[in-house]
N, C-alpha and C positions, 0 to 999 in steps of 0.2 A: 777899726776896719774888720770885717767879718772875711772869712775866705772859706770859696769851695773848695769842698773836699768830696772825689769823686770814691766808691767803694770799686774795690776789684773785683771786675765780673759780672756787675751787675750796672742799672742803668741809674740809681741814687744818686743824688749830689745834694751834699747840705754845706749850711756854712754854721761858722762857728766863731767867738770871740776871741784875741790871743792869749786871754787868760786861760785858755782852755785847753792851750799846744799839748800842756802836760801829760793828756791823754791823747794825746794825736800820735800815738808810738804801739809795739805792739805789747800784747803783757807782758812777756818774760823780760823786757827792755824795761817796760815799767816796773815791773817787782824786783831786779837786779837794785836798780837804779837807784832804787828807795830801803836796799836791802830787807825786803820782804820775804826775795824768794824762797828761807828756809822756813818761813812761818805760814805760808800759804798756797796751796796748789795751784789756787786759778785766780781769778774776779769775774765776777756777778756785776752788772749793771741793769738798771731800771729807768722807766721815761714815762714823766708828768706831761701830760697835756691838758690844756685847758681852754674851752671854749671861750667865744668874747663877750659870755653872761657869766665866766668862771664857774664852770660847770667840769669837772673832770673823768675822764675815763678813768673806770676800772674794769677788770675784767675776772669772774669765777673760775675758778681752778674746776676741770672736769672731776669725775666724782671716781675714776680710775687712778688719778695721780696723786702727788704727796697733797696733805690739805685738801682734800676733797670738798668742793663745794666752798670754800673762804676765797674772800677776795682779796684781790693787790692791784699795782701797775703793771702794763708789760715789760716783761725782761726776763733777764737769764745769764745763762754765763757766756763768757768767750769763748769762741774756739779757734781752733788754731789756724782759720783757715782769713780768721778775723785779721787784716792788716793791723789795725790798732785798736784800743778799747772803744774809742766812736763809733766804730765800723760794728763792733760788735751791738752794741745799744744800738743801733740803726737798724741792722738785721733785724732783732728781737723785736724791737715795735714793728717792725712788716712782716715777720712771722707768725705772732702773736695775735697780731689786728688786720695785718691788709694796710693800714698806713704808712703813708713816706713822712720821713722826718726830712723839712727842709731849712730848719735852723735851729740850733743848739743854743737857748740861751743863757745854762748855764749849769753847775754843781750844787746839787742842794748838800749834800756832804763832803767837802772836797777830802776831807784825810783817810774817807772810807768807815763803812760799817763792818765789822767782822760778824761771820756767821759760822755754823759746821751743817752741812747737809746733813739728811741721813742717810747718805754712802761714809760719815763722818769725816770727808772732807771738807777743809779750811777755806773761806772764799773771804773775798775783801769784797765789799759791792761798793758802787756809785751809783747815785741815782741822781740823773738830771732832767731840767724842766726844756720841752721842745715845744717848735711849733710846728705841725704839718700841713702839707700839700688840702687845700680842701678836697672833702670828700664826706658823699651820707655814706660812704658803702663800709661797715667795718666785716671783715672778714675773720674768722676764727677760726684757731688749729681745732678741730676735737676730742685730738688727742691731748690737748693740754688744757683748753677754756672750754665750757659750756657755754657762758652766757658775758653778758656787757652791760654798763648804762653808764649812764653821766651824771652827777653825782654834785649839787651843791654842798658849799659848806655845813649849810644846816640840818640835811640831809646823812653829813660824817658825821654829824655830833650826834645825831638821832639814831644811828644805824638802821634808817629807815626809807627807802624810799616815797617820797610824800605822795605820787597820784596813784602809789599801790600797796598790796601789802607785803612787798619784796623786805625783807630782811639781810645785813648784812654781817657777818664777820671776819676781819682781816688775817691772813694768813699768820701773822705775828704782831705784836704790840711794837715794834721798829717799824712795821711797816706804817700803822696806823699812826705812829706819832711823826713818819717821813710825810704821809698823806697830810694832819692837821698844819705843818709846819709850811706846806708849800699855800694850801690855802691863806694861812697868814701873812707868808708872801708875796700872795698875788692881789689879796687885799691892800694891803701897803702901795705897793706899785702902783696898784687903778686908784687909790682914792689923790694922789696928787695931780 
């Protein structure tokens, strides 16, 4: 059974699997909990989406911030203002893009990726795969993305977008290998 879950303060509501409760808390509860807290300041999360040709957003880091010009998913870290770490991965794909996340369907890394900013703080990320609200309109921060596209499988293995000469490269090789990894499991899922 999936269940809404409404954000504080805003008008979002997604729903999510109960395997997923674990992050339905807020970080410092989560990092206590898992005793994290002295190894890590925050968590970072990120959010796959994929059209129903399996086609995936990504979006360019603007050319003012870290990674200028490489691409990723949308995300970012928590903040404190984040009920719990879903809350925060829901913000960031509607800050990021303009889209609403309205179902969670699941962790593509559930024990987390560890990273160090270059403020050289410690993050744990998650990234998990949603579905959203239809919509053409994506929206971008400018201060964070320049640009967007949607992205097949064959297209990630090419680092090429096929009807142009858009070139791509990922802000990290975790990212890239989080990107191939969901493609192969969205392949998996649609061919049964």
């Amino acid at each position: 059974m999936l269940q809404n879950y409404p954000i504080t303060n805003a008008s979002f509501h997604y729903k999510f699997p109960p395997f997923l409760n674990k992050f339905a808390k807020p970080v410092e509860n989560y990092l206590t909990e898992n005793r994290y807290d002295d190894r890590y300041d925050g968590i970072c999360t990120g959010a796959f989406t994929l059209d129903n040709m399996g086609k995936m957003l990504i979006v360019q880091r603007a050319d003012t911030d870290s990674w200028p010009g490489r691409w990723e998913i949308p995300g970012g870290a928590c903040e404190a203002t984040d009920k719990t770490i879903l809350d925060g991965m829901v913000r960031e794909m509607w800050e990021e893009s303009g889209l609403i996340v309205t179902n969670i369907v699941g962790v593509l890394n559930n024990e987390g990726k560890s990273f160090t900013s270059r403020r050289r703080k410690r993050y744990l990320k998650f990234e998990f795969e949603v579905e959203i609200e239809p919509s053409n309109e994506i929206r971008l921060n400018p201060a964070e993305h320049k640009a967007f596209m949607w992205i097949t499988e064959e297209e990630f293995h090419a680092r090429k977008k096929d009807d142009s000469d858009i070139t791509f490269q990922f802000t990290t090789e975790l990212q890239a290998d989080s990107v191939r990894e969901v493609f192969q499991l969205w392949k998996k899922r649609t061919a049964n």
